[in-house]
Every structure is written in C-alpha cells, then in structure tokens.
ROKEVO-943656 format. One record per residue (C-alpha): residue in three letters; z, x, y. Coordinates in steps of 0.001 Angstrom, whole numbers, plus 500000, padded with zeros to 6 digits. Each point is the difference from the previous one (the first is absolute). Example, Ala and Ser with C-alpha at 12.3 -4.5 7.8 and 13.67 -1.06 7.14 Angstrom:
2
ala507800512300495500ser499340501370503440
***
This chain:
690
unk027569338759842162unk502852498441502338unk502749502362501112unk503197500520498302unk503191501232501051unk502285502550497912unk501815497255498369unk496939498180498444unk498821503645498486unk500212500610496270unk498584503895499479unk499501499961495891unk498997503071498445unk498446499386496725unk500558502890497265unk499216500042496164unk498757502300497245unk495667499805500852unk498627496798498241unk503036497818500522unk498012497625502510unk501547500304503661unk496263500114501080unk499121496908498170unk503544498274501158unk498654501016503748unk496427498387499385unk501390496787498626unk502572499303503145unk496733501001502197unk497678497234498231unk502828497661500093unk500948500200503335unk496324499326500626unk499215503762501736unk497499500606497521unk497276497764498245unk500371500953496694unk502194502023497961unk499517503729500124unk499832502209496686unk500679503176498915unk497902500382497322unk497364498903501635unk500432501936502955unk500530497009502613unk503954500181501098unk500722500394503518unk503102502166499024unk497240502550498645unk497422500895502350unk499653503606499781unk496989501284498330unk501782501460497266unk502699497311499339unk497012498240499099unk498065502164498094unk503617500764498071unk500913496158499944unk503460501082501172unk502024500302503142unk500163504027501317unk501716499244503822unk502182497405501270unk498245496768501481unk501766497316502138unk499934496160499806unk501726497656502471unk500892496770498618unk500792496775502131unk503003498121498261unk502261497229500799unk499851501166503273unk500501503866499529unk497843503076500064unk499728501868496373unk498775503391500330unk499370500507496407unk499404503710499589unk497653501070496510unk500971503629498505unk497881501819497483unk501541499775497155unk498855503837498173unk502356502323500297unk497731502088501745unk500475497837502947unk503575500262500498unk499973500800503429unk498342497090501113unk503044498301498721unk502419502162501446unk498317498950503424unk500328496056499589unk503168500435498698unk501217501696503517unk498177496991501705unk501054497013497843unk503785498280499876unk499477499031496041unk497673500423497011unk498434497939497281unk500261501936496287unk496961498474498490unk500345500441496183unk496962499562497783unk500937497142497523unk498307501674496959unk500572503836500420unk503617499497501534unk501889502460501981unk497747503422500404unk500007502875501539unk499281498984503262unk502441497288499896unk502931501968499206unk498619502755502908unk500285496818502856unk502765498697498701unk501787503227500969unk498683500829502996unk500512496193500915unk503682500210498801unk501111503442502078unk498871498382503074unk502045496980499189unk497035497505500653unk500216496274499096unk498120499397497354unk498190497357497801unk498708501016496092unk496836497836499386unk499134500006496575unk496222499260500825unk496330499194497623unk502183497310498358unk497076498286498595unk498654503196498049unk499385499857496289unk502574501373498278unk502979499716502781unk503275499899497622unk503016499110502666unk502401501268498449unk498227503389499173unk499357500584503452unk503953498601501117unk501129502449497333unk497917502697501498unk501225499162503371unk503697500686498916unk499221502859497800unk498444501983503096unk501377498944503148unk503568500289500601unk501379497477502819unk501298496221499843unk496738497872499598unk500423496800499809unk497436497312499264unk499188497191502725unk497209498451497916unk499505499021496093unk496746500552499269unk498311496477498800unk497436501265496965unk498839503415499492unk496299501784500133unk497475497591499884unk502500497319499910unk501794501233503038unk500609496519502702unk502268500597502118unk503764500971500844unk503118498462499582unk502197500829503491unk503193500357498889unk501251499288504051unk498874496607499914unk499865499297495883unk496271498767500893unk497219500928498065unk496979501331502141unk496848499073497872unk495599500399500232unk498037501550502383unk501451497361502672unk503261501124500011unk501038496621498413unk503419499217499955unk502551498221497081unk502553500292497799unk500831503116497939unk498108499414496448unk502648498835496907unk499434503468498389unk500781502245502709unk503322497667501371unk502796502253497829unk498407503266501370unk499834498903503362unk503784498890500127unk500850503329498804unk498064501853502104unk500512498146502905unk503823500818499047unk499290503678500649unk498255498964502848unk502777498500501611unk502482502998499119unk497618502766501260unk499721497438503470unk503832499789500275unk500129503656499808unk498511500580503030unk502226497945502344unk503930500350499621unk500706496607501242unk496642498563497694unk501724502266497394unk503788498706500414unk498465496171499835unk497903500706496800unk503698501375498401unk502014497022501253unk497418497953497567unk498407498628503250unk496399499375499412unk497835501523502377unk496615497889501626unk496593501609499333unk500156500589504274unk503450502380499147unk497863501516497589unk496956501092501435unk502249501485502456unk502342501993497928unk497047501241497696unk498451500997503588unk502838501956501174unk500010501682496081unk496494501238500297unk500060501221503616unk503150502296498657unk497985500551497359unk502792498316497218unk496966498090498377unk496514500035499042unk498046496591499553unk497660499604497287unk497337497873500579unk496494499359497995unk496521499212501187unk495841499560498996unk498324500755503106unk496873500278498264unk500268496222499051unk501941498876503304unk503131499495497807unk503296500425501716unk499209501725502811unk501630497892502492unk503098499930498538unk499724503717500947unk499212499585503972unk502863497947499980unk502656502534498758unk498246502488501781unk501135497897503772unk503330498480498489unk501281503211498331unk498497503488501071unk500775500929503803unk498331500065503346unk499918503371501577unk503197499456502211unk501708498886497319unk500384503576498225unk502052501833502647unk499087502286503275unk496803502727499805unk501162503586500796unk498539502191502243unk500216503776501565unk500355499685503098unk498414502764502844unk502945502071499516unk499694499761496257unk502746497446499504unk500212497573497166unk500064496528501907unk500105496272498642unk498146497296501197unk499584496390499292unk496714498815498285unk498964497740503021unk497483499215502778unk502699500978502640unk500391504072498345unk498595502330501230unk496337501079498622unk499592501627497137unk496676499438497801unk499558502484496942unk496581500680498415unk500496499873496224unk496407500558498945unk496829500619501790unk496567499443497896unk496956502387501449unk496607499270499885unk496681501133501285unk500437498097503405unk503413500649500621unk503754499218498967unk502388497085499074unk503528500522501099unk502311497379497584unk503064499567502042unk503013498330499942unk502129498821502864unk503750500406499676unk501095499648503538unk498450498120502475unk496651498398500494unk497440502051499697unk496469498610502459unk496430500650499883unk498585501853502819unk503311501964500713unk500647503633500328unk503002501138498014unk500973503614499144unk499419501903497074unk503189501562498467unk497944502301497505unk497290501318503035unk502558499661502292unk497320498094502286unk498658496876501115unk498017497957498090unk497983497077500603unk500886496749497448unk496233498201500843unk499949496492497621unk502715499499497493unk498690498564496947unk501557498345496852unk498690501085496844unk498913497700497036unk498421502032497849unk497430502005501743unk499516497129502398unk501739500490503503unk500840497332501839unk501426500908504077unk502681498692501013unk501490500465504122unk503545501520498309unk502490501139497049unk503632498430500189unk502879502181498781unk499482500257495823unk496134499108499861unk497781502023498341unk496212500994501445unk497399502401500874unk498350501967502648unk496716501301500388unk498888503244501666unk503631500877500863unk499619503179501664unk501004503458498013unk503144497515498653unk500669500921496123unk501789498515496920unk503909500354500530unk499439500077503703unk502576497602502457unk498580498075502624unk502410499171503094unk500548499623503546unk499537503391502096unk503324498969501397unk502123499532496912unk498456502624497196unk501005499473496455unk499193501371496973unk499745497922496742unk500498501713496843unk497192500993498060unk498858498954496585unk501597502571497166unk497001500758497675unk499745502087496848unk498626503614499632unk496527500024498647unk500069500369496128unk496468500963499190unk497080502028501896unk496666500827499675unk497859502648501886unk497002498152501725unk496506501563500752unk497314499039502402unk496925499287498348unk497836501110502981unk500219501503503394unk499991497150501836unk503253498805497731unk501543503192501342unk499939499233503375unk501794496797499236unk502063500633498192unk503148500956501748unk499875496568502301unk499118497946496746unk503323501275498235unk502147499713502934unk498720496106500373unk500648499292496513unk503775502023500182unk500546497239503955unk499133497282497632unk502424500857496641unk503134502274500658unk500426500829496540unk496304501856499839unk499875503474501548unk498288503050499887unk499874503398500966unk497817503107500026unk501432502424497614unk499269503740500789unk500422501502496988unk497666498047497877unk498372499037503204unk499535496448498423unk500553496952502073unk502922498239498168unk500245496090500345unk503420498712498663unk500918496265498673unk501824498027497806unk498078499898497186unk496207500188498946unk498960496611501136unk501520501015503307unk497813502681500407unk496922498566498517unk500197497551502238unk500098502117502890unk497421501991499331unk497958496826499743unk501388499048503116unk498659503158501305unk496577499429499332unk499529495981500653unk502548499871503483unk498714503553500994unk496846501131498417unk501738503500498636unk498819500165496269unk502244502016497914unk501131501406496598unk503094501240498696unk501404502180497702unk503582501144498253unk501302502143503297unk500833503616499077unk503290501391500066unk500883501569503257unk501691503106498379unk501615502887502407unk500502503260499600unk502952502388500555unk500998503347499635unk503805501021498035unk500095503369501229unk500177502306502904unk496209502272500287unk498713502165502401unk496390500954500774unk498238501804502454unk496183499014500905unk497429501442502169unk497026498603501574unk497186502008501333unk496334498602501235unk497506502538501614unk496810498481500680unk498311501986503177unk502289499787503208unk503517499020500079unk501066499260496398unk503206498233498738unk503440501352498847unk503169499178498963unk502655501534497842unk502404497729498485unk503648500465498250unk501840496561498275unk502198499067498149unk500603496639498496unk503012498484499247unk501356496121498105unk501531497703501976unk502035496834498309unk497858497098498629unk500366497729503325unk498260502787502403unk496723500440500524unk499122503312501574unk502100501922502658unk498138503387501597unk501735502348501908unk499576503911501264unk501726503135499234unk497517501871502207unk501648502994502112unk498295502361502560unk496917497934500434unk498467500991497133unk498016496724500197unk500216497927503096unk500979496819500193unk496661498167500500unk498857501758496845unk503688499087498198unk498974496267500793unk496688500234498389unk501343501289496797unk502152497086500233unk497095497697500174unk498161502177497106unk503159499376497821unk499451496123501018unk496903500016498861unk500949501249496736unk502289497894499152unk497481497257500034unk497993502031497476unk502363500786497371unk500199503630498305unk500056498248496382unk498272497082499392unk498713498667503485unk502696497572500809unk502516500801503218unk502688501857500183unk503449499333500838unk503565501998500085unk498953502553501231unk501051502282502890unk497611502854501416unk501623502847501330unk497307502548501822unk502181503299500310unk497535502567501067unk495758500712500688unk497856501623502068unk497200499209502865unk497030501677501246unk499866499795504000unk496262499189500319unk499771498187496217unk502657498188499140unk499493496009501228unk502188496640498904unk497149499243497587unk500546503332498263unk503404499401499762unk500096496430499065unk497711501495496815unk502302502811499136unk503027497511500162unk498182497381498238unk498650502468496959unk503610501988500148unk501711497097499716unk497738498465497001unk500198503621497897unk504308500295500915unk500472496167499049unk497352500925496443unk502638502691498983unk503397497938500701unk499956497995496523unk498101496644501807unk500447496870498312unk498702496389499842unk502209496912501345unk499452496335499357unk501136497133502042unk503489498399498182unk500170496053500358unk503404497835499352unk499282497585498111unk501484496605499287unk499258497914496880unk501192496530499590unk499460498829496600unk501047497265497478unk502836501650497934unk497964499792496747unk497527502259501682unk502861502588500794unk499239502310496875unk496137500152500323unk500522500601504188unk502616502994499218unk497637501056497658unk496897500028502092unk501542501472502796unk500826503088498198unk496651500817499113unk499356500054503768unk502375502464500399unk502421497650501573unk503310500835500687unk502248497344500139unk502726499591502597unk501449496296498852unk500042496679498551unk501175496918500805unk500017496548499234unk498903496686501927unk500157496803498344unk497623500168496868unk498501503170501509unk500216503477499355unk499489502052503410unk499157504316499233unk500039502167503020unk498216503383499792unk497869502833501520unk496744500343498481unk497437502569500636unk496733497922502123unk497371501359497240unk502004497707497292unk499928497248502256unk496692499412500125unk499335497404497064unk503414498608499893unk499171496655502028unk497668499066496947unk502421501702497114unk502777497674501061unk498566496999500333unk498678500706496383unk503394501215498342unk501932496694501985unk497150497100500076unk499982500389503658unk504031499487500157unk500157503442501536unk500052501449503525unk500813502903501752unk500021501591503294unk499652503850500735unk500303501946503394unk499426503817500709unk502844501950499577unk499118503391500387unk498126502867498070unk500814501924496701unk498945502840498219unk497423498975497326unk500543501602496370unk498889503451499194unk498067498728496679unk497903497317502461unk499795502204502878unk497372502443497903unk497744496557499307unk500131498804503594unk499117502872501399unk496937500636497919unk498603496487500617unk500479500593503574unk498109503567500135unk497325498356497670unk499697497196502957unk499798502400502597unk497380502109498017unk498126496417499387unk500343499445504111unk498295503502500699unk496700498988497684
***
C-alpha cells in the first residue's frame, strides 16, 4: 500500500448491536477493492475480519480487527468492533483512536441493545457520525419499521441522505437525495429517481437542505432569503453539521449482495473528517501539564498503543500516531516504562495479515511487533519531548469466576498466562484472593470470561475450570476483651516460654489493624514485644470465627512475663498469636461482606421489576434518575447478591439492561445469615482436614 499523508486518512470505527454486519460490510469493500479473491463469510468461518480461533468457532467478532481501504485517492482505516456487549472495551479503544463512527443498524431487528449502547458512547465524545441501516436485502426488512424504530430509540437529528429503492429481497439500490440520482444493481448504475419514489425524495431532500443550511450561518441566511442552494453548498453545510455533530445521515446498504456500498465510501471521504480536521490532541507534558498540539507530521511524537493482541510467539502493539511520523527501525521512549524501546518494522494490519511499511504519518493507524515491555495505554515519544496521551477509560468488571488449574503443570503457568491475557484486554483482571484463597478472574460478562479461559488453554497451554468464587467475608470484633495466654514447651534441654497479656480493641470500618505496647519495666523486652506483634499478624490471617481475616482491630499487649534461658521470639510470636485468637473469640466477632455501588440503567417500563429485585438483594437504594427513555438506580449492594445479577437482568429487560458496580467498602452481614455462613464455612474447613 502507497503512503498517505494525514489529510488523505479516514479512521472509521464501526459499532453495532452483534449480528448487524460491520464484518460482512468489511469483507465486501476487501473483495471489491480486489485485496481478496473471494468474499469472506462468517458463517462459514472464512472472513478476514475474524481470524481468531474462537471468532470462528462462535461465527462472531470477539476483538477489534483493522481494514485499510484505498479510495479515490485516500486511506480508509476501517476499524471492526465486536458487537456483544461483552466486548465493550474493545470499542471504547477504537473509539479513542478513530475521528467518526458508522452505527450499523440491522434492517430486520432494528435498533438493539447494542445500538443504543454506541450510540451513546459515540454521542458524549461528540464523534461524526453516519447511521447505516445495513442487511437491506433480508427477508422480511419493513423500512418503515426499522425508521420508526430508529426514532423511537435514538434521540438526535437524523436525517436521511438516501431513499431506499425496494425493500428485502427486492432491495436495488439508493436514491441520493444530494444529487436526486438514483444509484441502482450491483454496478453502481446510475439514473433517474424511479416515478414512485419522486414525491418522497422532494420532501426529504427538503429536510435535507434545512438540516445542511443549519450548519453554516451564511449557507443558513441564503437558504432563508429563498436562495436556492447548489448540491456543492450542500455537501458542505451538511459536512460542517455532522462534524459539530448537528446531524446524523442515514444511509442504507446490502453488502452481502454488493448493493449500495459505494455510495457509502463516498460519504465516508466527502462527509466524515480526516484526522486534522477534528481539532489539536492533548498531552501531559514532563511536568504534568495539559498541552495542545496539532494533528500533523511537523508535532512532536506521540504514538499511543490502543490494543496489543498476545500470542504464543510474542505481542502486537496496535498504535496510532497522533503527532508526528512515526519510522520503522527507530528508538523512541516509552512513557508507561519510562524507557527506551526499540520500534523494529511497522506494519499495517488487514485483518491478521501485516503488511510493513518504512513509516506512520500523523493520524495513521498500525502495529508493532515485539515492542519491548510497551503495554496497552502506553505513549510513545521522543526522549527529548515526553508526553503522555490519555488513556482509554474502561468499565469495572461486572462478573467473576474463580479459576482452577487442572494439573500441576497448569499451576506453574498460571500466573504469566493470566497476566498475558489481562496485557491483551484491559477490562479482564484478576487477583488472588486470601480469604477464599481462590484465584478470581473478572470480566464483563460470561462470554468474556469463557473466552478467556479458552484463550488460556489454546494461546498458552494452561487448562482450567471455574467455579462461582466464594465470598471473601471478614471478620471483626464490637467490643473491647482482654486475655492472658501462656506458652510453655519442655522437651529435654532448653525448652520454650512465654507469658502473654492482650487486650483487643475495634477500630472504625476503614482500619485494618493498629498494634501498639503498654509494656512498663521490661516486663517483656522489646524483641519479644515484636514477636507477639508478628503472632497477632498471623492471626489475623486465620480468623477466630469462621477462618476468614480479620480487620478493625487494635492489639494492645499491656503486660507478660519471660524466662531468661526459655523464652525465644518463636515462643512469643505463639503466645501472641494464640492470645490474640482466644481475646479477639471473646470480643463479640462478627462477619463482614464486601458492599458494591451499583448502577442500573434500565428502560423505564422495567423500573418496577428492577426496584423490586434489588430489594431482595438487600439493596439499599441511594437514587434515581432519569435519561432519555431510561431509568438509571444507584445503590450499594452486598457482593454475595451480586453474583447472578448479570444473567437476572438481562432476563427481567430482554438484554435492555446494564449496570456497572465498583467496591465500596465492607459491611456488617446480618445476624440471622451470619449463623448459616459460619457453619458452611466450619463444615469446609472440617471437609479440608479429611
């Protein structure tokens, strides 16, 4: 592929509910522009959008994939999204990479879930956008159900460039309501607008022009004068109105068939912008400055990697280049190592296929392999002008599972197999939790995490299962107890002692454990008071009454006694430990659970069933609001009621629902379930010991 400069680059992020076709949109530009021999498939497993092993096993996208497209001249960097929800932050990552967005909308099934999810995140970064209603030739496409569902569901000024010519099978082509031409066959052939569709076209074409005029003042004081305006006037005001995001073009297409597709490129160079064309990038600066720059070859450097894909051999760095130009075998620095790393060949990516090229200009969009230690959300620049490009915002994980190695061998690999799969999707984490001492992978849903443990196994050969994760319950104390403990061990020469006095105290929720001495006249010397220190450590770990750790609690030792040829740290460390674990038994202990707010947006017909549900889960409920046709409930919920709730509300909306939930801190669980926990936990720990 020939070099472009900035303003010959289109970056196109393509965004839809899952089966609306962006992947089948991508194959048909690729096997028209002659880059492929034949048209890939989905179903049968053959598009070069979908190349991982499980987007074709699933017959559906899972990670973003990249096509460049040669037109008229100009680069398109057409950028393919999963379209599950499960997947969002793949979007959220082209989206921070791409100047505007196509809305694909499925011609039968309308505006879904996923549509109206893209549409907003689309619409609060202000992006340029185009709504394709796409599948055009599908049995059983009704246009004006699926216009109606449009305006029912998304709010904004859309406005319709093309007629549709026919519907579902009959679908032929476009009337385009800039030229009053009809665009017809799989040749793109063009005429005049069919006698049926002439009265809709004037009108529409009237709302065209207003919606145009609107976004130029002198285009708009012509149109009132009565002036008429030429279709050149017009493509420019209706330009300037979608780059201030004042309108939304509507445009229909059959890429299966080859049906107007074209018509799409087109609008895509003459109305959406080139990356210089949507205002300076900002940076931080080395002194942690905000600081504006042009989007241009003469900027300073400033790459950011928006993705990286791992595999067994190694990783793919995605990148995009916002200032300057960006060369293979170069050495820039690494904001997020704060190091040097070595940029070998840059590639462009179509697909999985790489194709090197000697540079990036200012806007492009490619990939690196092998780049160092360099991670997602990472800047690249010069050593000698450091900036910092904001990273990608991404959700908290909604839904975990606790994963097991099925052998020893998975053990060992386990660690560097999650960590790999967290470098190559932000919103997956994990962590090892102590008191269940499960390992705990997070997502976004339970594709997300299927997926990833498959990943585990086929990228790194770790075979695993999972399971519902425990509860990581705490345990307090609510009063003030003292004990007194002593430890004696004689077994033939010098034996062990220690004499121990404690007393335990609560602390407020949001401190752990504070230890501190009220030991006068040496009664225990200080080596030995820091051993009962580490005892009390230790048993804090253990729990005094169901096994889980301990927190809020201060340890006071006041007084004790030592043996001069006897007493060691170990004996002391066991005194404090055991002292600490029969005071902490007597001061009224109790469990805690982890407290999540929670944040449920929900159609507004689903507001009585949510309220409803959310009560059983013991959720208290701090406020509701209202955005557009959506209700939006904000609450803490105890973790142990979360655990299902991905599935439940999905079932009580359709899939309309979604939430988000972050830690918030821990709460005292009920006195009528404390008694249950606690007794499956002992009969776990009894099942542990055989």
């Amino acid at each position: 592929m020939k070099e472009f400069k900035t303003k010959k680059i289109r970056n196109i992020a393509l965004v839809s509910h899952n089966g609306a076709g962006k992947t089948t949109f991508v194959e048909r530009l690729l096997f028209d522009g002659g880059i492929t021999t034949r048209m890939g498939s989905v179903d049968s497993g053959t598009a070069a959008m979908d190349f991982e092993e499980e987007e074709i096993s699933r017959q559906s996208s899972i990670a973003t994939a990249i096509a460049p497209i040669e037109w008229q001249g100009n680069k398109l960097n057409f950028l393919d999204t999963p379209g599950y929800v499960d997947f969002i932050g793949e979007v959220n990552s082209t989206l921070r990479v791409t100047e505007s967005a196509i809305i694909l909308v499925e011609a039968v099934a309308g505006v879904e879930v996923g549509t109206e999810q893209v549409w907003q995140l689309t619409g609060h970064r202000n992006m340029p956008r185009i709504l394709l209603v796409n599948k055009m030739d599908r049995e059983n496409v009704n246009v004006d159900r699926v216009m109606r569902s449009i305006r029912e569901n998304i709010d904004g000024n859309l406005i319709q460039l093309q007629l549709p010519i026919g519907e579902g099978t009959g679908f032929n082509g476009v009337v385009d309501l800039l030229t009053m031409k009809s665009i017809t066959g799989t040749e793109d052939k063009i005429g005049d607008i069919p006698a049926e569709l002439a009265d809709a076209a004037e009108e529409a074409r009237f709302e065209l022009i207003e919606a145009a005029a609107e976004g130029d003042d002198e285009l708009l004081m012509k149109y009132l004068e009565g002036e008429e305006l030429s279709n050149t006037e017009l493509k420019a005001g209706l330009r300037a109105a979608i780059f201030k995001g004042q309108v939304v073009p509507i445009l229909f297409a059959a890429p299966q068939a080859g049906i107007a597709v074209t018509p799409v490129l087109d609008n895509i160079v003459s109305l959406l912008p080139s990356p210089d064309e949507v205002g300076p990038f900002s940076a931080s600066d080395s002194a942690g400055d905000q600081v504006e720059f042009k989007v241009d070859d003469l900027s300073p450097l400033a790459a950011f990697i928006f993705k990286t894909r791992e595999d067994p051999y190694g990783k793919l760095s995605y990148l995009r280049v916002f200032g300057g130009i960006l060369e293979s075998d170069s050495r820039v620095w690494d904001m997020g190592i704060d190091g040097e790393v070595r940029v070998a060949t840059l590639n462009l990516l179509r697909g999985n296929d790489q194709i090197s090229v000697p540079k990036l200009h200012s806007g492009d969009i490619g990939a690196v392999v092998k780049l160092g230690d360099a991670a997602t959300n990472d800047t690249l620049c010069d050593r000698g002008h450091k900036l910092v490009l904001q990273e990608v915002k991404q959700p908290n994980p909604i839904l975990s599972v606790a994963v097991h190695p099925v052998s020893q061998s998975d053990v060992a690999k386990l660690t560097t197999a999650l960590s790999r799969l967290a470098a190559e999707d932000p919103t997956l984490t994990w962590h090892s939790e102590p008191a269940t001492r499960e390992t705990i992978l997070s997502g976004m849903g339970s594709a997300h995490l299927d997926i990833a443990v498959k990943k585990a196994e086929s990228k790194f050969g770790v075979n695993l299962t999972t399971s519902v994760p425990k509860v990581p319950y705490r345990e307090t104390i609510t009063k003030s107890q003292s004990a007194e403990y002593t430890h004696k061990k004689q077994t033939g020469g010098a034996g062990q002692y220690a004499r121990v006095f404690l007393r335990v105290e609560s602390l407020p929720d949001d401190e752990e454990f504070q230890f501190a001495s009220e030991i006068f006249g040496g009664s225990i010397s200080a080596p030995f008071v820091a051993a009962v220190e580490k005892g009390c450590k230790q048993a804090l770990q253990a729990g005094a009454l169901a096994g889980y750790p301990m927190t809020g609690i201060k340890a006071i030792v006041y007084d004790g006694k030592e043996h001069p040829v006897d007493s060691k740290e170990i004996a002391f460390q066991i005194a404090g430990r055991e002292c600490f674990k029969k005071a902490a038994l007597a001061a009224d202990p109790m469990l805690l659970e982890p407290i999540y707010e929670v944040s449920v947006t929900v159609p507004a017909d689903n507001m009585g069933d949510i309220m409803g549900d959310l009560n059983s889960r013991r959720a208290r409920v701090l406020g509701m609001g209202q955005e557009g046709t959506k209700a939006i409930v904000n609450a803490e919920v105890p973790l142990a009621e979360m655990q299902n709730y991905l599935a439940d509300l999905r079932s009580m909306t359709q899939g309309r629902g979604i939430f988000s939930m972050k830690f918030l801190r821990y709460g005292r669980v009920p006195a009528h379930l404390q008694e249950n926990i606690v007794a499956q936990k002992q009969k776990e720990l009894e099942e542990e010991k055989g």
